[in-house]
KEMAR-935534 format. One line per field, with one value per atom (N, C-alpha, C): residue in one letter; chain; atom name; x, y, z. Coordinates in nm, 2 decimals, always signed. Layout:
N
r	A ...
c	A ...
a	CA ...
x	X ...
y	Y ...
z	Z ...
# end
This chain:
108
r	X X X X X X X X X X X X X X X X X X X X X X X X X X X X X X X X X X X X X X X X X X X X X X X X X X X X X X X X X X X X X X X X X X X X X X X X X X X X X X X X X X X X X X X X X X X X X X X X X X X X X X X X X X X X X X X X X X X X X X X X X X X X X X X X X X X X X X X X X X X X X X X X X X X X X X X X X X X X X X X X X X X X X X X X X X X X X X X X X X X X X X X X X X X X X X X X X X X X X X X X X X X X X X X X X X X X X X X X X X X X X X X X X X X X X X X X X X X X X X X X X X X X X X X X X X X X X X X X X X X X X X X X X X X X X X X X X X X X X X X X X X X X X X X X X X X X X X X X X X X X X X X X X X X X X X X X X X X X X X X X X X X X
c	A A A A A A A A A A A A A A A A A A A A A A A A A A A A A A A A A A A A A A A A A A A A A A A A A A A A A A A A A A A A A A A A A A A A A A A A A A A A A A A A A A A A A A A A A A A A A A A A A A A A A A A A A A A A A A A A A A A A A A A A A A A A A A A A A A A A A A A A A A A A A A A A A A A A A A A A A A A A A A A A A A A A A A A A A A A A A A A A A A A A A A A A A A A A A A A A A A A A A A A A A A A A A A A A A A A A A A A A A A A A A A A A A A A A A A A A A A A A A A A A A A A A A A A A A A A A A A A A A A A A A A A A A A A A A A A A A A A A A A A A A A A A A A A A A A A A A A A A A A A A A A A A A A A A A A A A A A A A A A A A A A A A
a	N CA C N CA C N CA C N CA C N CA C N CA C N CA C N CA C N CA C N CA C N CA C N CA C N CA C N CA C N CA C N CA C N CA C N CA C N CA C N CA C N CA C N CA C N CA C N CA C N CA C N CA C N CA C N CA C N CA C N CA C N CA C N CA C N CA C N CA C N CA C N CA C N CA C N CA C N CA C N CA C N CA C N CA C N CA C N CA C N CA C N CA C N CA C N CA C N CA C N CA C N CA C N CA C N CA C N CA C N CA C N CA C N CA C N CA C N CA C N CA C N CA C N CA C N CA C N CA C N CA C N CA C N CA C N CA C N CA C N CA C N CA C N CA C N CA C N CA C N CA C N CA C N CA C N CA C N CA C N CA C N CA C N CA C N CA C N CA C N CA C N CA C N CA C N CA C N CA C N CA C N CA C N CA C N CA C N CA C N CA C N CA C N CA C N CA C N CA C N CA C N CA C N CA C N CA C N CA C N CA C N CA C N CA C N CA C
x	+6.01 +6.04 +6.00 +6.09 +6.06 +6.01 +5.89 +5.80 +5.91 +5.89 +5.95 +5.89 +5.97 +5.91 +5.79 +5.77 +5.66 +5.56 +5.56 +5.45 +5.38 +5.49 +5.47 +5.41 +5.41 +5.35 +5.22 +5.18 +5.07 +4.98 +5.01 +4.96 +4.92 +5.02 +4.98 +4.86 +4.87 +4.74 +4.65 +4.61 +4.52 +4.46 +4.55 +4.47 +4.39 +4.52 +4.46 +4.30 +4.25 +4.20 +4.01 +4.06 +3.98 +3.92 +4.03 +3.95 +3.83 +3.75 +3.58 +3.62 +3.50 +3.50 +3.49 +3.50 +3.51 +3.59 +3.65 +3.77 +3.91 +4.01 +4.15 +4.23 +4.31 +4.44 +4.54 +4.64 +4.79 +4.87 +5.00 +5.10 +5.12 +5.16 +5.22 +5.08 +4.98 +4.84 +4.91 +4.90 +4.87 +5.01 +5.12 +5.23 +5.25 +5.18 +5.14 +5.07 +4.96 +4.84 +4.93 +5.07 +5.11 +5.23 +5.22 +5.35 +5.48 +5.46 +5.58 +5.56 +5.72 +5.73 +5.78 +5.75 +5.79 +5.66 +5.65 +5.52 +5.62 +5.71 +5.74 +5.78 +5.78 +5.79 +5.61 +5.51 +5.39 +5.41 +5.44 +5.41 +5.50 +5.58 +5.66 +5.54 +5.54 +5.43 +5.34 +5.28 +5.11 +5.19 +5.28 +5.35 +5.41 +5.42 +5.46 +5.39 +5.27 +5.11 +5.07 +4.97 +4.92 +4.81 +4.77 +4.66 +4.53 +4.53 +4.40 +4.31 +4.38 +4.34 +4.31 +4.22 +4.17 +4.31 +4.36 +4.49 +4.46 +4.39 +4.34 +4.30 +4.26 +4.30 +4.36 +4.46 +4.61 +4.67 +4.71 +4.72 +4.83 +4.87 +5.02 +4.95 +5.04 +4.97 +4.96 +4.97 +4.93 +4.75 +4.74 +4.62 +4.61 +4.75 +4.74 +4.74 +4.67 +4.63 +4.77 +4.77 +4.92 +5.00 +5.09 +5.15 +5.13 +5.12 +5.08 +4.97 +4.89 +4.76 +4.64 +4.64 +4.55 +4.44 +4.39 +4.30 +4.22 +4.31 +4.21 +4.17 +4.27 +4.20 +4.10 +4.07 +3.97 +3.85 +3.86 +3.72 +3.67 +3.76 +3.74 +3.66 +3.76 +3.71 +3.57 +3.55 +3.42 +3.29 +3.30 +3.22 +3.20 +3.31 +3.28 +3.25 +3.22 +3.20 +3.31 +3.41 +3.54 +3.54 +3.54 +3.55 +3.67 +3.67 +3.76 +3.72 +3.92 +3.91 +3.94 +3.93 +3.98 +4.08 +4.21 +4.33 +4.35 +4.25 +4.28 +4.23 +4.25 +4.14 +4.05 +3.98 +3.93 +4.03 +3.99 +4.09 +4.26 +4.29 +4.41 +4.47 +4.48 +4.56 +4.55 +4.67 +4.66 +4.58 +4.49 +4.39 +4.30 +4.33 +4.24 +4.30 +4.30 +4.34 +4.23 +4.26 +4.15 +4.14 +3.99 +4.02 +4.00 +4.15 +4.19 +4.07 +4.05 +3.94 +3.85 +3.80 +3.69 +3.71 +3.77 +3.77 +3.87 +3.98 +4.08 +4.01 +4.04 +3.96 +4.11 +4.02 +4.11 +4.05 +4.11 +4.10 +4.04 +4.14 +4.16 +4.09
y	-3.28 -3.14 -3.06 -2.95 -2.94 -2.74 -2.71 -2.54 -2.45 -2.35 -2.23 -2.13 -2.06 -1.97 -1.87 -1.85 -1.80 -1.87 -1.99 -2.10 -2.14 -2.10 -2.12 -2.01 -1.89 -1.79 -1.77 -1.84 -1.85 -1.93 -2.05 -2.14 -2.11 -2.01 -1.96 -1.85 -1.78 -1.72 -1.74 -1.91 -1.96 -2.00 -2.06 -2.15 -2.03 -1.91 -1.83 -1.75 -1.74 -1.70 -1.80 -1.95 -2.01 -2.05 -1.95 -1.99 -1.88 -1.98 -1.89 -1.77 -1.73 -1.59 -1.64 -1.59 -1.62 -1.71 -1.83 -1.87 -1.84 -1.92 -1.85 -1.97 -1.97 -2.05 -1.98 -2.06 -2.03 -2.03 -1.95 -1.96 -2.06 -2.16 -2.30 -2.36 -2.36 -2.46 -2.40 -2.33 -2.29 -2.33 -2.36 -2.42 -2.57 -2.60 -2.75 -2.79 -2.77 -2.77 -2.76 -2.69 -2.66 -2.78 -2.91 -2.97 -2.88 -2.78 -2.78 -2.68 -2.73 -2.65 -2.47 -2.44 -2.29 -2.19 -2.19 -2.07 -1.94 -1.94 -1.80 -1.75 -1.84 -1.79 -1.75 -1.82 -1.77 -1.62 -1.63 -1.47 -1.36 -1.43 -1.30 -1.28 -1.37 -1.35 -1.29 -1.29 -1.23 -1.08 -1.02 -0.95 -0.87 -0.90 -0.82 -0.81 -0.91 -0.92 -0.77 -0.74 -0.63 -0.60 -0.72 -0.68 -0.70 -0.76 -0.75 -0.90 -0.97 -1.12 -1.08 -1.19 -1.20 -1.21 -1.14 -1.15 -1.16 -1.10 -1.10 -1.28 -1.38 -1.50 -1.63 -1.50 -1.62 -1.55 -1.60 -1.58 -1.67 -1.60 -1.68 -1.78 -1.89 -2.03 -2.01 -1.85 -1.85 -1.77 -1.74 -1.69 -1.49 -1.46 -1.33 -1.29 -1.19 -1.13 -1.12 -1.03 -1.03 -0.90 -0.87 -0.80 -0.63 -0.57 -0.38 -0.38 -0.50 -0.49 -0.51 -0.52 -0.56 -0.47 -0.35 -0.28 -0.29 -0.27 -0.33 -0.49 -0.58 -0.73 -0.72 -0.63 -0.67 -0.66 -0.57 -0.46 -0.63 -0.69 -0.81 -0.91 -0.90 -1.02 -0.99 -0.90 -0.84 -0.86 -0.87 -0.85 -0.97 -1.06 -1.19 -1.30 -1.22 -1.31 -1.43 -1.34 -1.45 -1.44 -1.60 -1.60 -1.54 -1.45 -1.40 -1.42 -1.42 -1.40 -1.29 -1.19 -1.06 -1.12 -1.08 -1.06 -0.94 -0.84 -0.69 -0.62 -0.49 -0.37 -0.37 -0.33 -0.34 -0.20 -0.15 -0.02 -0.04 -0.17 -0.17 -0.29 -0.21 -0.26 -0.45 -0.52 -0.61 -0.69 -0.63 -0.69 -0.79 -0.88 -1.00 -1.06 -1.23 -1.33 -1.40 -1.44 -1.54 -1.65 -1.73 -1.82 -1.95 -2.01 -2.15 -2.25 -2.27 -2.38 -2.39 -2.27 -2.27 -2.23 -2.18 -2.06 -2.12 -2.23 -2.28 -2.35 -2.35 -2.43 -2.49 -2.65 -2.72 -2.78 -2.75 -2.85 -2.94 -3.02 -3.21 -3.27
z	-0.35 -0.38 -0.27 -0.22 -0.07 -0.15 -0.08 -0.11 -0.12 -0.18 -0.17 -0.03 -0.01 +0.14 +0.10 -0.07 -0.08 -0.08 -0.16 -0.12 +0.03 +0.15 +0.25 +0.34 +0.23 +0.29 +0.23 +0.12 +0.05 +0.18 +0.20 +0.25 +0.36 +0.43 +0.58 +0.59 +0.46 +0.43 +0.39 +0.35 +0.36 +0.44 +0.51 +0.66 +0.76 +0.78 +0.84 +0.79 +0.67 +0.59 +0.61 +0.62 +0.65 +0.81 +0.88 +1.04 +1.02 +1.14 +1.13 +1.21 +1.23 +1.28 +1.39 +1.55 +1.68 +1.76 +1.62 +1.67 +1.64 +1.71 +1.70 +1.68 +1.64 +1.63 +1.69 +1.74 +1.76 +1.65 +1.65 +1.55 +1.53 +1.65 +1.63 +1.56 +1.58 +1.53 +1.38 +1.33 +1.22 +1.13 +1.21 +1.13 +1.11 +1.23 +1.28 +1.12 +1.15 +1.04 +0.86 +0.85 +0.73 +0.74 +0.84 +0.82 +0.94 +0.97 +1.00 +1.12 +1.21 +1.35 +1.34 +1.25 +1.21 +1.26 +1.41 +1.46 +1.45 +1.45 +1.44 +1.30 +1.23 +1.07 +1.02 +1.10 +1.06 +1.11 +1.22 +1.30 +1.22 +1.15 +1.06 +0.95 +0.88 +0.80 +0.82 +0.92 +0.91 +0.98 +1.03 +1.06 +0.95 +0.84 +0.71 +0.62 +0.64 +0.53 +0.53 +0.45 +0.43 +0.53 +0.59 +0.75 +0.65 +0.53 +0.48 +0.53 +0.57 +0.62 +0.72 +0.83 +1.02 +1.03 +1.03 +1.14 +1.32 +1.35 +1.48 +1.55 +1.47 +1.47 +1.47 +1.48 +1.50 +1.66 +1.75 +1.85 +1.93 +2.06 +2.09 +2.21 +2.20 +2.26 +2.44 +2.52 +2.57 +2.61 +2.48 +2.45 +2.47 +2.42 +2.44 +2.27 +2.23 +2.10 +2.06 +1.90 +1.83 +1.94 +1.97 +2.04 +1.97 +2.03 +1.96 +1.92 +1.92 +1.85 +1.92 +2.04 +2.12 +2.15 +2.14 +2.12 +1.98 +1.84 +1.75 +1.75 +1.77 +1.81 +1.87 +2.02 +2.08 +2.01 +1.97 +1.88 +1.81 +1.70 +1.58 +1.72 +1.85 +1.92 +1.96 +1.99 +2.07 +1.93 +1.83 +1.75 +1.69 +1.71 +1.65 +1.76 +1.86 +1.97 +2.01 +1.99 +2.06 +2.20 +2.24 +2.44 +2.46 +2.53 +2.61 +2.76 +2.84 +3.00 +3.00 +3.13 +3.18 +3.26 +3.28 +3.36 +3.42 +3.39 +3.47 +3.46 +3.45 +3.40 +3.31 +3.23 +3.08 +3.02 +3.12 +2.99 +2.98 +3.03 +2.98 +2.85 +2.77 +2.67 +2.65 +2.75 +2.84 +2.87 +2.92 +3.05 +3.01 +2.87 +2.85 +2.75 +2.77 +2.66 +2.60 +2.52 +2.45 +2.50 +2.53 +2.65 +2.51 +2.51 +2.43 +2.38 +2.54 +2.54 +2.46 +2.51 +2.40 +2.24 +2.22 +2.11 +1.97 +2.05 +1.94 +1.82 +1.71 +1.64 +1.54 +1.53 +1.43 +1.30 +1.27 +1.07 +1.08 +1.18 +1.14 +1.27
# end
């Protein structure tokens, strides 16, 4: 018996829900992790969620924050002690990704 798309949006709210604080996942980790190659059906989801989950810990697999959001992500990253790199200014928007290496965390 194959989920309903709300089950799958339940589920995506879970996983996301249980990453720790100062790490991050990718869309794709976090679809990976649910069985399936749908990273951009996660990012719709946490994109229409109410923002009450770490949204700020789901992140695109080149380690740039959720897109329009990158000034309040930083704030979440800065306080949870997420590694970040600088790419540029600090006062720009832009100017820093989450560095993978360190910071990705898995389940399994």
């Amino acid at each position: 018996m194959s989920e309903s798309p709300l089950d799958f949006a339940a589920f995506v709210h879970v996983i996301v829900g249980d990453i720790p604080a100062g790490r991050v996942m990718t869309y794709g980790d976090v679809a990976a992790e649910l069985g399936s190659l749908g990273a951009r059906a996660v990012g719709r989801i946490l994109a229409t969620s109410d923002g009450t989950g770490p949204w700020w810990r789901v992140i695109g697999s080149d380690g740039r924050p959720p897109a329009g959001h990158e000034v309040e992500a930083l704030e979440h990253y800065e306080r949870e002690g997420t590694p970040l790199r600088w790419v540029g200014d600090r006062g720009e928007p832009d100017a820093y990704r989450i560095d993978l290496a360190q910071a990705r965390h898995r389940f399994s």
